[in-house]
PDB file with SEQRES, HELIX, SHEET and CRYST1 records, atoms N, CA, C and O in Angstrom:
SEQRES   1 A   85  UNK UNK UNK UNK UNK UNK UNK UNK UNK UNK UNK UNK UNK          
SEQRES   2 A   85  UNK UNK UNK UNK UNK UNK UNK UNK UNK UNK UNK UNK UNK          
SEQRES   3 A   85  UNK UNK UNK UNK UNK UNK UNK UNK UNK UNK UNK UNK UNK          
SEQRES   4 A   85  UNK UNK UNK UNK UNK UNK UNK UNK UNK UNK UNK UNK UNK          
SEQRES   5 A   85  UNK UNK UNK UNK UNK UNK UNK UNK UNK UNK UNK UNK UNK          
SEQRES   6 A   85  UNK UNK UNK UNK UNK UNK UNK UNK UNK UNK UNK UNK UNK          
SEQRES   7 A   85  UNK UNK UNK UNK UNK UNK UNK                                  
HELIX    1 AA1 UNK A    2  UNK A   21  1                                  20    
HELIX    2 AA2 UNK A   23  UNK A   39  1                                  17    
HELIX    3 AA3 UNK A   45  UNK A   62  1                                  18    
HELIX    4 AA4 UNK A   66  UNK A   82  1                                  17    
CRYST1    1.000    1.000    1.000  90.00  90.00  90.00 P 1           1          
ATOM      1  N   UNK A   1      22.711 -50.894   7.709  1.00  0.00           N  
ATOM      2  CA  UNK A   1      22.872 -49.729   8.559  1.00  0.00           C  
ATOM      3  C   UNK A   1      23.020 -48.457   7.704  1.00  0.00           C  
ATOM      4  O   UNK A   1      22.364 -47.429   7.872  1.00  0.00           O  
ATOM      5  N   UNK A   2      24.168 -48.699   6.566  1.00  0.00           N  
ATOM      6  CA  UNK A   2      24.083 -47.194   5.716  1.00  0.00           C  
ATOM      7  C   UNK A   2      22.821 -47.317   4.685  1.00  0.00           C  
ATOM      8  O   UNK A   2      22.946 -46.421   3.850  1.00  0.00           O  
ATOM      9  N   UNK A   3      21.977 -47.881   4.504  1.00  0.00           N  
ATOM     10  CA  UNK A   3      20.541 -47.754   3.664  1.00  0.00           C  
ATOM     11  C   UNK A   3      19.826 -46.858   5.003  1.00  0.00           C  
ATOM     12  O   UNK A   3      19.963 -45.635   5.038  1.00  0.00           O  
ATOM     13  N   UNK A   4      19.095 -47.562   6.031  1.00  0.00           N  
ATOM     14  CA  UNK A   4      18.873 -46.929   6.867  1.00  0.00           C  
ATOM     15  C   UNK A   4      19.003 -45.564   7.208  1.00  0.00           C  
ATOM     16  O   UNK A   4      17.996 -44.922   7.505  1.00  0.00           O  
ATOM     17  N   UNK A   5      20.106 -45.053   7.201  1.00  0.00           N  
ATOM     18  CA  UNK A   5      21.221 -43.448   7.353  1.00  0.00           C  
ATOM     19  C   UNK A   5      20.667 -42.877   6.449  1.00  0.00           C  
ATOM     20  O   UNK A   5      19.928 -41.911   6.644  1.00  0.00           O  
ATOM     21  N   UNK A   6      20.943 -43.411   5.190  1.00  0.00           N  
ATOM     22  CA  UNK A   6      20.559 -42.443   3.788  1.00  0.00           C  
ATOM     23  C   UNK A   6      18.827 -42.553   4.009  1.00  0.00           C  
ATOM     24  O   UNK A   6      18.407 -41.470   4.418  1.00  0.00           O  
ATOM     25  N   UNK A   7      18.064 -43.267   3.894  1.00  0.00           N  
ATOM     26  CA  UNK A   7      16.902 -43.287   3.422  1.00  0.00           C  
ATOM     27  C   UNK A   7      16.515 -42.425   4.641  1.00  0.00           C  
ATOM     28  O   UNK A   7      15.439 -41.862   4.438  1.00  0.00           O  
ATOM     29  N   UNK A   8      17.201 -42.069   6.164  1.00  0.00           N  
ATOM     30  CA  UNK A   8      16.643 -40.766   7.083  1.00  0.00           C  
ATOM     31  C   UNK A   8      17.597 -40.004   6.613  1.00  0.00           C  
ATOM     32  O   UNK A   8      17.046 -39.031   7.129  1.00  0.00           O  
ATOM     33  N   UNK A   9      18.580 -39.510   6.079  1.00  0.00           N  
ATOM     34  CA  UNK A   9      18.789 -38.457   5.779  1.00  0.00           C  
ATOM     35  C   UNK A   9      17.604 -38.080   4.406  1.00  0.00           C  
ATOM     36  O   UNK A   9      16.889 -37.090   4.255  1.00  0.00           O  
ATOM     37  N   UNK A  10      17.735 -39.060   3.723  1.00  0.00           N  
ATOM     38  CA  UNK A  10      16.431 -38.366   2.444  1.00  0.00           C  
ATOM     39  C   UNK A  10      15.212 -37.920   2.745  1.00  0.00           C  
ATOM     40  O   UNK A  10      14.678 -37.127   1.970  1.00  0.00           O  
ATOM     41  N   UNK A  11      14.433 -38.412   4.118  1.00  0.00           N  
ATOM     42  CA  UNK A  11      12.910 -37.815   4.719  1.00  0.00           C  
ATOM     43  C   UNK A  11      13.240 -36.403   5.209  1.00  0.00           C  
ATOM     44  O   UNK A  11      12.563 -35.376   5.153  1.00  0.00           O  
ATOM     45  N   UNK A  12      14.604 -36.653   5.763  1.00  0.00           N  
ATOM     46  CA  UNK A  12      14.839 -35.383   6.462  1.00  0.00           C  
ATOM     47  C   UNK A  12      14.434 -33.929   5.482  1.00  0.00           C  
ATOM     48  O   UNK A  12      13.638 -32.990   5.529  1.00  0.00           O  
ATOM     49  N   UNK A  13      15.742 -34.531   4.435  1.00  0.00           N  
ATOM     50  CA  UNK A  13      15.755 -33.563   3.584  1.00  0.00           C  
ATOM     51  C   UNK A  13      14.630 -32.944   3.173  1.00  0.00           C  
ATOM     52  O   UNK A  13      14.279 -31.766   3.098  1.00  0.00           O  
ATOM     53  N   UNK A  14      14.104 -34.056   2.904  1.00  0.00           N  
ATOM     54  CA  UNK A  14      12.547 -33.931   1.846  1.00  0.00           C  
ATOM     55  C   UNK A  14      11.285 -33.270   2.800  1.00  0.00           C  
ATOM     56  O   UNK A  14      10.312 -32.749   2.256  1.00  0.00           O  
ATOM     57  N   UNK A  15      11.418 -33.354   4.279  1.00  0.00           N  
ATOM     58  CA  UNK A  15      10.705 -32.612   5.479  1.00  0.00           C  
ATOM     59  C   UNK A  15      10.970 -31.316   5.218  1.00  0.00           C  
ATOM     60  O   UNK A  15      10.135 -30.508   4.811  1.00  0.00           O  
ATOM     61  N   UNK A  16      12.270 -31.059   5.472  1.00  0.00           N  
ATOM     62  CA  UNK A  16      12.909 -29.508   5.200  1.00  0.00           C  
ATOM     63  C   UNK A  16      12.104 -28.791   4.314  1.00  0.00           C  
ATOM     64  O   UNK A  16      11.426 -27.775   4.470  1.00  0.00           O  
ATOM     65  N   UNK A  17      12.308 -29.518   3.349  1.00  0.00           N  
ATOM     66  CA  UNK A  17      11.773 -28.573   1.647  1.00  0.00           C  
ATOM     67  C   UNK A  17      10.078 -28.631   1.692  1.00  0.00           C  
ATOM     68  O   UNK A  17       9.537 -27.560   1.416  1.00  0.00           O  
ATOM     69  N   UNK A  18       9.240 -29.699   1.991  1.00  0.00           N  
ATOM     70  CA  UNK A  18       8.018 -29.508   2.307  1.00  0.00           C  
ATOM     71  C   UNK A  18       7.222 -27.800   3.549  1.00  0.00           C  
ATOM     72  O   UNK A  18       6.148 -27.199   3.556  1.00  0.00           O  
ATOM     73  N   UNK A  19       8.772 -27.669   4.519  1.00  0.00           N  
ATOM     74  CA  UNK A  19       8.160 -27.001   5.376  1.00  0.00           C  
ATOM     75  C   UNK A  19       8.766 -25.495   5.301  1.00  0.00           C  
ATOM     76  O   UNK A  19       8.585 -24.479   5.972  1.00  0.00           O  
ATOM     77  N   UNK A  20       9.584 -25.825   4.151  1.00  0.00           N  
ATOM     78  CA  UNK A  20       9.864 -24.301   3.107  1.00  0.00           C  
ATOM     79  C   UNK A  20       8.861 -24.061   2.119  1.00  0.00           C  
ATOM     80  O   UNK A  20       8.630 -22.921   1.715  1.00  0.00           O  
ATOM     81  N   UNK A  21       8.079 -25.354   1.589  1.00  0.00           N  
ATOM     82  CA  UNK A  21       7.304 -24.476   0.463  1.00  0.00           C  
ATOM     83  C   UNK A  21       5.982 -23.967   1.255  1.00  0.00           C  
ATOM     84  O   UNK A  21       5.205 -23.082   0.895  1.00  0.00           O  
ATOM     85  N   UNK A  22       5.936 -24.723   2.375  1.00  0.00           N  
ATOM     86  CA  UNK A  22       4.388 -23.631   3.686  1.00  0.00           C  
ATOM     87  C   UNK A  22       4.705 -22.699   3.961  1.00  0.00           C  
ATOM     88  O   UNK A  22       3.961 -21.793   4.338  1.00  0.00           O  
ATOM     89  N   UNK A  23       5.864 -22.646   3.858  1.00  0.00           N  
ATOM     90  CA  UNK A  23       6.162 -21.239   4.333  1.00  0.00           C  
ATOM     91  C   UNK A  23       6.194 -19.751   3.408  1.00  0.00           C  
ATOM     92  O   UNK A  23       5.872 -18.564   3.445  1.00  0.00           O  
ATOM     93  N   UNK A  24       6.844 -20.809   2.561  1.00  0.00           N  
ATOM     94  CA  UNK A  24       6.607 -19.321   0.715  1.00  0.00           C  
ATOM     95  C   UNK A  24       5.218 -19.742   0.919  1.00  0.00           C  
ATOM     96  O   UNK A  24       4.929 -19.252   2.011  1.00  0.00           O  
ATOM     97  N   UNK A  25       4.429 -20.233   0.577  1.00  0.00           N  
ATOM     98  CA  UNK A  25       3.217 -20.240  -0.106  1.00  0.00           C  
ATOM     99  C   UNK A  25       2.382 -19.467   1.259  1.00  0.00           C  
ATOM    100  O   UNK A  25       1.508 -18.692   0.870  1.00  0.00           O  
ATOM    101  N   UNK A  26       2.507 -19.555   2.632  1.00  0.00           N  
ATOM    102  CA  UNK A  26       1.958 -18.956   3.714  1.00  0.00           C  
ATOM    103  C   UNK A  26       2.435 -16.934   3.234  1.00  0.00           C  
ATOM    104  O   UNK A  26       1.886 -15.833   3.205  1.00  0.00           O  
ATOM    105  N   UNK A  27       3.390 -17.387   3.035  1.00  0.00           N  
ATOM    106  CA  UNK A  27       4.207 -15.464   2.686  1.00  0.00           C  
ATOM    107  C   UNK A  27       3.746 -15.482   1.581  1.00  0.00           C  
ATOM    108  O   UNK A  27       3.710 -14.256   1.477  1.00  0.00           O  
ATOM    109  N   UNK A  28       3.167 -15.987   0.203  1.00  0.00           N  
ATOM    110  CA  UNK A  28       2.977 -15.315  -0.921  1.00  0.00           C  
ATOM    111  C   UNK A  28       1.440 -14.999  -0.780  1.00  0.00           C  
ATOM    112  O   UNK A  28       0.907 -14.051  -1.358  1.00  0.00           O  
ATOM    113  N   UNK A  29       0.748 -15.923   0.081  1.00  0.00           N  
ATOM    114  CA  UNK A  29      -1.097 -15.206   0.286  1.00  0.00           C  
ATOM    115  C   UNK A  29      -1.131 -14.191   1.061  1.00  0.00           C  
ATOM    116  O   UNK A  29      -1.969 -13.333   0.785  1.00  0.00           O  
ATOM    117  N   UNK A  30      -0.205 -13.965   2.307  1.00  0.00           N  
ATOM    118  CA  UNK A  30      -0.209 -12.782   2.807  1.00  0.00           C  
ATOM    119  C   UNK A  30       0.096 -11.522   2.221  1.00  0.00           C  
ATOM    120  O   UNK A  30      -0.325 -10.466   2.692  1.00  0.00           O  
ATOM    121  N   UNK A  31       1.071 -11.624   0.845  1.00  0.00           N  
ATOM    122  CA  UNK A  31       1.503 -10.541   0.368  1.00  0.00           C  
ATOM    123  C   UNK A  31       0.107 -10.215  -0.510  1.00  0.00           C  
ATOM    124  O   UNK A  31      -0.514  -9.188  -0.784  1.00  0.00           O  
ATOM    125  N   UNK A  32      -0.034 -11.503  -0.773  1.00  0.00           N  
ATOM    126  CA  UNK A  32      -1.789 -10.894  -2.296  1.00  0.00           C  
ATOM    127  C   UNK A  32      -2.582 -10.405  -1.481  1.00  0.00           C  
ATOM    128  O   UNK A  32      -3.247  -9.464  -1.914  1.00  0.00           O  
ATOM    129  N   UNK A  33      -2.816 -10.825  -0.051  1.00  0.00           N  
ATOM    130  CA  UNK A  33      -3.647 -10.271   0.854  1.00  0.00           C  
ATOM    131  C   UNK A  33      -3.763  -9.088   0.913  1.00  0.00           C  
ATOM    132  O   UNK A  33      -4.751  -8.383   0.709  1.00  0.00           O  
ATOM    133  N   UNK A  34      -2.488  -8.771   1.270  1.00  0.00           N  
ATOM    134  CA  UNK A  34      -2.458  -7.009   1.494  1.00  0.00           C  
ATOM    135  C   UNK A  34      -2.125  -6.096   0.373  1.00  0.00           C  
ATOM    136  O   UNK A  34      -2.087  -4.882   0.574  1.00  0.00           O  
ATOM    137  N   UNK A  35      -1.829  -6.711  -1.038  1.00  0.00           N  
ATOM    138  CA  UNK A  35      -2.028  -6.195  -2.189  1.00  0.00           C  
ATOM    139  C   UNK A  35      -3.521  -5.885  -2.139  1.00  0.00           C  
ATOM    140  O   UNK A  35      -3.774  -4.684  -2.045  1.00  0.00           O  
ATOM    141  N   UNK A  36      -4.615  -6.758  -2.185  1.00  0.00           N  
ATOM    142  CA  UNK A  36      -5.779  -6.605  -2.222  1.00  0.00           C  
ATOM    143  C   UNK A  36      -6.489  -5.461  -1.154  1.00  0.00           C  
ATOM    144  O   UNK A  36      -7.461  -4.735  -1.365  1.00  0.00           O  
ATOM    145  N   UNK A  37      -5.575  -5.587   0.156  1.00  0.00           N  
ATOM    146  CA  UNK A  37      -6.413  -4.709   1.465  1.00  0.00           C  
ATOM    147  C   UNK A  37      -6.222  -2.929   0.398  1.00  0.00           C  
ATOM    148  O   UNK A  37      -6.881  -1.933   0.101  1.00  0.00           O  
ATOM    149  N   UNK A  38      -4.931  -3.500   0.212  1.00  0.00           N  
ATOM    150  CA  UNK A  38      -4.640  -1.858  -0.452  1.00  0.00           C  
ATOM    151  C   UNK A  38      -5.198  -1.360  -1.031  1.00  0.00           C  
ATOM    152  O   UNK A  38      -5.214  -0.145  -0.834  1.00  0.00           O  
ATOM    153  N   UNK A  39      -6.191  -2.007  -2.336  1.00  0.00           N  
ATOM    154  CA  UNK A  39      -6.609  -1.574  -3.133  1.00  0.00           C  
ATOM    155  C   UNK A  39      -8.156  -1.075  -2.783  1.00  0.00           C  
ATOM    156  O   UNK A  39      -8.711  -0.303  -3.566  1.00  0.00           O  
ATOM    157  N   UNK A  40      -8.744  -1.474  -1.747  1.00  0.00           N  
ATOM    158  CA  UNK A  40      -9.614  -0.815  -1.129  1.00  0.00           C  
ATOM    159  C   UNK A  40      -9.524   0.269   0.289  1.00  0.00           C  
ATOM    160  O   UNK A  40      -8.533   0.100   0.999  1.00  0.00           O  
ATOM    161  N   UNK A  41     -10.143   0.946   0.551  1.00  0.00           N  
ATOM    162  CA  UNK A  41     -10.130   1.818   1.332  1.00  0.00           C  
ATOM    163  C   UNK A  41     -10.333   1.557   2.383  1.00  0.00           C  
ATOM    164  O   UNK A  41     -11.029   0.545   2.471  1.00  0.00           O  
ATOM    165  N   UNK A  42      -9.947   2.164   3.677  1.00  0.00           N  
ATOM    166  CA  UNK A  42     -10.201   1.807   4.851  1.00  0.00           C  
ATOM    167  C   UNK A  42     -11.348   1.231   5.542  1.00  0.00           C  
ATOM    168  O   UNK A  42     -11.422   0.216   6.234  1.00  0.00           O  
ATOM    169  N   UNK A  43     -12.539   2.400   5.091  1.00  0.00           N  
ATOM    170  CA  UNK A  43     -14.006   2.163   5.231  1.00  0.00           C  
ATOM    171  C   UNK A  43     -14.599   0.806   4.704  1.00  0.00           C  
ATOM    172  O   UNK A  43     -15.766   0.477   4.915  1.00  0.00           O  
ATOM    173  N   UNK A  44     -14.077   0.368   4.298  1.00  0.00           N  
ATOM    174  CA  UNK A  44     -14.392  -0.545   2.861  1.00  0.00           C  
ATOM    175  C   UNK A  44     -14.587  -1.934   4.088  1.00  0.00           C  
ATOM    176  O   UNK A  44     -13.665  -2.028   4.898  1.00  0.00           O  
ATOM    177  N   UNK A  45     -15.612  -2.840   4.193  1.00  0.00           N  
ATOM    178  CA  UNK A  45     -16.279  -3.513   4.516  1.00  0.00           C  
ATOM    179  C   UNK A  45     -14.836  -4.984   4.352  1.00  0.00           C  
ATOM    180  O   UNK A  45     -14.097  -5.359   5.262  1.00  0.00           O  
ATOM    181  N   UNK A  46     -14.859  -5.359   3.307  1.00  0.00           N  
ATOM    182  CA  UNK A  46     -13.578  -6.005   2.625  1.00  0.00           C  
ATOM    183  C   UNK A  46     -12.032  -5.973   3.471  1.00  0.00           C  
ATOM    184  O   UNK A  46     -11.362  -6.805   4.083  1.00  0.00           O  
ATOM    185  N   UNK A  47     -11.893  -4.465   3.109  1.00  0.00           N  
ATOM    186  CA  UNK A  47     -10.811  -3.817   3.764  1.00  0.00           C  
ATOM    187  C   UNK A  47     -10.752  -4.638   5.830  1.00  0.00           C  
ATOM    188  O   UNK A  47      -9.939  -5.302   6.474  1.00  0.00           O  
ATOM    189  N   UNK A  48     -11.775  -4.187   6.021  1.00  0.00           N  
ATOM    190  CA  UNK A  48     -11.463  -4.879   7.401  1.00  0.00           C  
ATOM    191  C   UNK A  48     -11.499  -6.003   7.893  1.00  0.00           C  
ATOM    192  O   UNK A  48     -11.124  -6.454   8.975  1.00  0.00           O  
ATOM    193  N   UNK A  49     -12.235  -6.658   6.559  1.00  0.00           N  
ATOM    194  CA  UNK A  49     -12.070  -8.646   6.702  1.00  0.00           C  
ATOM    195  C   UNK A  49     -10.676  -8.933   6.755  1.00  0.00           C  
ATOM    196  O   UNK A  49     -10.187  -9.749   7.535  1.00  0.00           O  
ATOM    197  N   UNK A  50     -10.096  -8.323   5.998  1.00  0.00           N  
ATOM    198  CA  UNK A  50      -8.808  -8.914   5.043  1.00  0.00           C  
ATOM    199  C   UNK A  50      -7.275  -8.297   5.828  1.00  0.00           C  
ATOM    200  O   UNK A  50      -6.082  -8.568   5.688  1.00  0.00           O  
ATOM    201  N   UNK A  51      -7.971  -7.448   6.601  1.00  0.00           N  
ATOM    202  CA  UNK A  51      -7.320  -6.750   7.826  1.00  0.00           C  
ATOM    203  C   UNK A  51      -6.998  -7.901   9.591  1.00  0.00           C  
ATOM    204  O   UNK A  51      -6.098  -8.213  10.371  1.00  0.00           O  
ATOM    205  N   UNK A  52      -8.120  -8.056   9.398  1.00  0.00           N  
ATOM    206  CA  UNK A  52      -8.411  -8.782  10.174  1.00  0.00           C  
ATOM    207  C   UNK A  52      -7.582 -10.207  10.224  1.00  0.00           C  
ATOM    208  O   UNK A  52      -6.883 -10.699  11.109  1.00  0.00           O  
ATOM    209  N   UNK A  53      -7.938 -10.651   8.953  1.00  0.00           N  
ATOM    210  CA  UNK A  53      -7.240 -12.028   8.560  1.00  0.00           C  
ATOM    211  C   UNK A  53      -6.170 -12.047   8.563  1.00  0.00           C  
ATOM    212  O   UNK A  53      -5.536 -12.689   9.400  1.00  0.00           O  
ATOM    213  N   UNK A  54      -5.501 -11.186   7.409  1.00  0.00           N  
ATOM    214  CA  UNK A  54      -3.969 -11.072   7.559  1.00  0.00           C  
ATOM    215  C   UNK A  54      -3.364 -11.038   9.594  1.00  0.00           C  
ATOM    216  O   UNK A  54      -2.588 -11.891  10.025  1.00  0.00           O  
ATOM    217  N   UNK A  55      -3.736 -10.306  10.167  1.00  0.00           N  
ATOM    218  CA  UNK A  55      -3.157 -10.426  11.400  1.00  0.00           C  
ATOM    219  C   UNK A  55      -3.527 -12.033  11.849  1.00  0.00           C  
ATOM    220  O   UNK A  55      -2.486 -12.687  11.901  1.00  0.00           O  
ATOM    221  N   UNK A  56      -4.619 -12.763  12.153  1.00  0.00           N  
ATOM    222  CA  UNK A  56      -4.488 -13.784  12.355  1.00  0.00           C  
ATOM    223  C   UNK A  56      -3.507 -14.850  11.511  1.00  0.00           C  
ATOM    224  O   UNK A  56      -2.957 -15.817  12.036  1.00  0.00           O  
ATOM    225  N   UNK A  57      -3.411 -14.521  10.259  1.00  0.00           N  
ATOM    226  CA  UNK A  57      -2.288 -15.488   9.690  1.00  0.00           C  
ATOM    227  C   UNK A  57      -1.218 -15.121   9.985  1.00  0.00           C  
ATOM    228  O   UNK A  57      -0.412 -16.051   9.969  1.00  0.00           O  
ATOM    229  N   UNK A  58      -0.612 -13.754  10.382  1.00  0.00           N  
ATOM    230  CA  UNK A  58       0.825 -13.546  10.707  1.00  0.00           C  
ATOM    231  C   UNK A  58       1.239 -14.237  11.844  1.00  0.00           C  
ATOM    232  O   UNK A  58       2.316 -14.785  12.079  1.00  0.00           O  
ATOM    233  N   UNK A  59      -0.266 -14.081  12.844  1.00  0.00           N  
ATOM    234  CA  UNK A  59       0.453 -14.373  14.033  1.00  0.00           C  
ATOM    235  C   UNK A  59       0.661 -16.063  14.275  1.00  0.00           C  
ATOM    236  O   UNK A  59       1.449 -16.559  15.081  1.00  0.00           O  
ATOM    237  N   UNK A  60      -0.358 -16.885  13.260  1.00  0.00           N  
ATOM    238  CA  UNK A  60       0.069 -18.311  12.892  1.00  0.00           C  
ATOM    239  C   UNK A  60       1.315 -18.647  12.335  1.00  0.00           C  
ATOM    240  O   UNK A  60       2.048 -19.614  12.543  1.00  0.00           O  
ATOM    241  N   UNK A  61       1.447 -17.461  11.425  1.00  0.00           N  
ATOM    242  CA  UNK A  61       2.794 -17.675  10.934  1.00  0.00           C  
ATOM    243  C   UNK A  61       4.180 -17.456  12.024  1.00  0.00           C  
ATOM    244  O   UNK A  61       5.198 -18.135  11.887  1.00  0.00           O  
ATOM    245  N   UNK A  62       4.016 -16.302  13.213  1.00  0.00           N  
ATOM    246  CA  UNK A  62       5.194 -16.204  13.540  1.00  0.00           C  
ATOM    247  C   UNK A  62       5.061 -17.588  15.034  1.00  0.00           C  
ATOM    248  O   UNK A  62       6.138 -17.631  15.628  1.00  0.00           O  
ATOM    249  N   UNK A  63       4.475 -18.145  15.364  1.00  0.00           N  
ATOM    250  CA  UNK A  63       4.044 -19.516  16.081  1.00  0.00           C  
ATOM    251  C   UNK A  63       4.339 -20.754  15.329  1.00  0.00           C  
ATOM    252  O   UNK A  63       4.082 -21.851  15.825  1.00  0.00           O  
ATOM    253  N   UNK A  64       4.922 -20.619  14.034  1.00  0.00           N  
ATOM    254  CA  UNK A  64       5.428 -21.657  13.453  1.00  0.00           C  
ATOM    255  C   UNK A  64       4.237 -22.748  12.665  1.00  0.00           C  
ATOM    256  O   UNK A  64       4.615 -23.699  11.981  1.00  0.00           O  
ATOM    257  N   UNK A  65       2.854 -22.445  12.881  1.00  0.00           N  
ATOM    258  CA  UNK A  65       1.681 -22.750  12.213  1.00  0.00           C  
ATOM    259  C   UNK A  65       1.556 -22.173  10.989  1.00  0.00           C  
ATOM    260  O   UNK A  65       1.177 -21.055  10.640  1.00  0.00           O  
ATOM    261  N   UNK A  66       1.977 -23.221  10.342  1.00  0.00           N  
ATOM    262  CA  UNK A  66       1.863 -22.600   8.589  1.00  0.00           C  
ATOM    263  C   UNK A  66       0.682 -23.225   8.270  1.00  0.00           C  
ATOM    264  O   UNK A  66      -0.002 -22.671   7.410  1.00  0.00           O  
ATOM    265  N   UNK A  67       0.321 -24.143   8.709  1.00  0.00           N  
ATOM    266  CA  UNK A  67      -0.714 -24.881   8.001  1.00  0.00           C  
ATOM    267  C   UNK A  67      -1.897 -23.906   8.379  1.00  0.00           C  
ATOM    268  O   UNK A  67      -2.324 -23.333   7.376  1.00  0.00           O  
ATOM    269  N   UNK A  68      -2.509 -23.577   9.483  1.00  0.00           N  
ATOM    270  CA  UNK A  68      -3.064 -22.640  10.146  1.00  0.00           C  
ATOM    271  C   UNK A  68      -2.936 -21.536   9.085  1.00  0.00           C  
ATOM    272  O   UNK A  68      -3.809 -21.352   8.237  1.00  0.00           O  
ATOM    273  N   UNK A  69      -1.879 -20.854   9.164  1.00  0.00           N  
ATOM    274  CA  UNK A  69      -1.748 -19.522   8.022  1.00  0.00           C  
ATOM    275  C   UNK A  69      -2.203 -20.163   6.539  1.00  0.00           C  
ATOM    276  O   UNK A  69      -2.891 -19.365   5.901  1.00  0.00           O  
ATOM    277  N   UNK A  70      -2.036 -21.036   6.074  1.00  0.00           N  
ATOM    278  CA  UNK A  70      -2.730 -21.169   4.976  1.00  0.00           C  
ATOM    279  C   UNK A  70      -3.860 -21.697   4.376  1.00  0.00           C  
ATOM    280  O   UNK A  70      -4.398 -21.765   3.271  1.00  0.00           O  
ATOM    281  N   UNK A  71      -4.075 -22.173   5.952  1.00  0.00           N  
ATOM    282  CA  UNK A  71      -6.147 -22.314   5.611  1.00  0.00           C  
ATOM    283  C   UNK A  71      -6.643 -20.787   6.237  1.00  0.00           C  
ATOM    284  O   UNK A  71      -7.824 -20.462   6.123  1.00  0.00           O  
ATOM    285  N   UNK A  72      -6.090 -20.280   6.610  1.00  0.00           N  
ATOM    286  CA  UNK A  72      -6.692 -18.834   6.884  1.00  0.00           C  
ATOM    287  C   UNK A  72      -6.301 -18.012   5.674  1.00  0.00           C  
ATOM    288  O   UNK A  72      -7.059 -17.138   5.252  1.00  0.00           O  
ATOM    289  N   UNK A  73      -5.173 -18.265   5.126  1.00  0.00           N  
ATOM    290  CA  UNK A  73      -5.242 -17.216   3.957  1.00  0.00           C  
ATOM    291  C   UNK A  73      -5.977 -18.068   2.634  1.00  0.00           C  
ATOM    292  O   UNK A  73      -6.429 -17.282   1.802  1.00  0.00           O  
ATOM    293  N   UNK A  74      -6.140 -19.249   2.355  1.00  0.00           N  
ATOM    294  CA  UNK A  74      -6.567 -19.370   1.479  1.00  0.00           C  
ATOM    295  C   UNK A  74      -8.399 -19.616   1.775  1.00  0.00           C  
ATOM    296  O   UNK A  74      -9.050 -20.022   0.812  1.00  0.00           O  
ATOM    297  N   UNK A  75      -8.885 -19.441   2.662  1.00  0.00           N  
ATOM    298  CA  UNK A  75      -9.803 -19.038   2.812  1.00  0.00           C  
ATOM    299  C   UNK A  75     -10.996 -17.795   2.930  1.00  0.00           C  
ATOM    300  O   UNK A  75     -12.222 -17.688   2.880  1.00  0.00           O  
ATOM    301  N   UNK A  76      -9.626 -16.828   3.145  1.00  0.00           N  
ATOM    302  CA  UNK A  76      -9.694 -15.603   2.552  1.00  0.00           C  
ATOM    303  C   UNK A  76      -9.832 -15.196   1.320  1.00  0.00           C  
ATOM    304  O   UNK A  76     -10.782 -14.437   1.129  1.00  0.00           O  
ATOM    305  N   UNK A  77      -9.047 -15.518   0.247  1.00  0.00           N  
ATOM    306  CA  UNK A  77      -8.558 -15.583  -1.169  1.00  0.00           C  
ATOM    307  C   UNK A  77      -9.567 -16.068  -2.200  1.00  0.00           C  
ATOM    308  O   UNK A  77      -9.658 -15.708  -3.374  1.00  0.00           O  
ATOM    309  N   UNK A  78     -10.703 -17.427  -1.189  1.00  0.00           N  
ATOM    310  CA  UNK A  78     -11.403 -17.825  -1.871  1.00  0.00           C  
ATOM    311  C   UNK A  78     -12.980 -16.785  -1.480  1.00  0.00           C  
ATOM    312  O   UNK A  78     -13.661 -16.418  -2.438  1.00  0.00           O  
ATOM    313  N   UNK A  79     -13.272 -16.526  -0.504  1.00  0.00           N  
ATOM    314  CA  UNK A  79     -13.932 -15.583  -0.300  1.00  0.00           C  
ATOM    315  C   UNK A  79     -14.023 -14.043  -1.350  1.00  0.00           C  
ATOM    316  O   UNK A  79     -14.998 -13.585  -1.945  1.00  0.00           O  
ATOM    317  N   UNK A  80     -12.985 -13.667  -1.291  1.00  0.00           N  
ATOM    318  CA  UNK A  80     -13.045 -12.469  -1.983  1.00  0.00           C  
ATOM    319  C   UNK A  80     -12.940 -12.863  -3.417  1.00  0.00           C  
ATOM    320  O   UNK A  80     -13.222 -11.878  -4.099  1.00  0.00           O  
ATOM    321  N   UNK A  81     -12.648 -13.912  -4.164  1.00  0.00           N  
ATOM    322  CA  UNK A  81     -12.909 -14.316  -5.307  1.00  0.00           C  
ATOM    323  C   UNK A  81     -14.273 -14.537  -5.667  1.00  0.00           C  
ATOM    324  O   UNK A  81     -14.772 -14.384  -6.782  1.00  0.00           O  
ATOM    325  N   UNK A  82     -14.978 -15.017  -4.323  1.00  0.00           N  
ATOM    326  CA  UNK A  82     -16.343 -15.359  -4.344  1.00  0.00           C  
ATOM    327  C   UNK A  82     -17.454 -13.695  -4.738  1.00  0.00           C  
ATOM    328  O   UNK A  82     -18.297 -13.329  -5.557  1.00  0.00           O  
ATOM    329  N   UNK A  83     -16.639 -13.100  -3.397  1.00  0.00           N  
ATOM    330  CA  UNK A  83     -17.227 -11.738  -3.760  1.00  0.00           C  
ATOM    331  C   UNK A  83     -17.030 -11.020  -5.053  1.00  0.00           C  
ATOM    332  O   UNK A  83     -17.551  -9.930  -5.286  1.00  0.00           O  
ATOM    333  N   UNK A  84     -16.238 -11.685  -5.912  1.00  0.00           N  
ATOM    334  CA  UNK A  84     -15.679 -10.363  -6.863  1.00  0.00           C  
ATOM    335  C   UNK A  84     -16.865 -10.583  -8.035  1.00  0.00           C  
ATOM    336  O   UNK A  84     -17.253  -9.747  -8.851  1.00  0.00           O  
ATOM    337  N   UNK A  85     -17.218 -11.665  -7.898  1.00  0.00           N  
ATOM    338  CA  UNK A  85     -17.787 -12.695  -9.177  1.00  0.00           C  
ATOM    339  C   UNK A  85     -19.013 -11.527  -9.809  1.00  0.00           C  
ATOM    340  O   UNK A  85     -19.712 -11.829 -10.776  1.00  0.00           O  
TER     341      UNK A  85                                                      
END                                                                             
């Protein structure tokens, strides 16, 4: 019975910390995101992809869809890497 207890308190734990690092890693592409929107101009073709995106990942993000926010931001990320080449 106490193996049982511990070995669900340890998934638990270990759930927790999995659905903290989606969440930094969902908040650290959004921040490069809009580091990047910044650095181009409004007009800027780029500028309104990345405009665009970022709002769809926030709003995954504030719906509790991290996974969502981070195939949208890292699909972004890989795009404009693509473009930079």
């Amino acid at each position: 019975m106490k193996r049982k207890m511990i070995y669900g308190l340890l998934l638990l734990s270990v759930s927790f910390g999995l659905q903290a690092a989606d969440s930094d890693t969902c908040s650290n592409d959004i921040k490069s995101l809009e580091n990047i929107m910044n650095s181009y101009g409004p007009t800027n073709d780029i500028y309104k992809l990345v405009t665009e995106n970022i709002k769809q990942a926030k709003a995954a993000q504030a719906s509790g869809d991290n996974e969502k926010c981070i195939a949208i931001t890292s699909m972004t990320l890989a795009k404009l890497k693509h473009y930079n080449k």
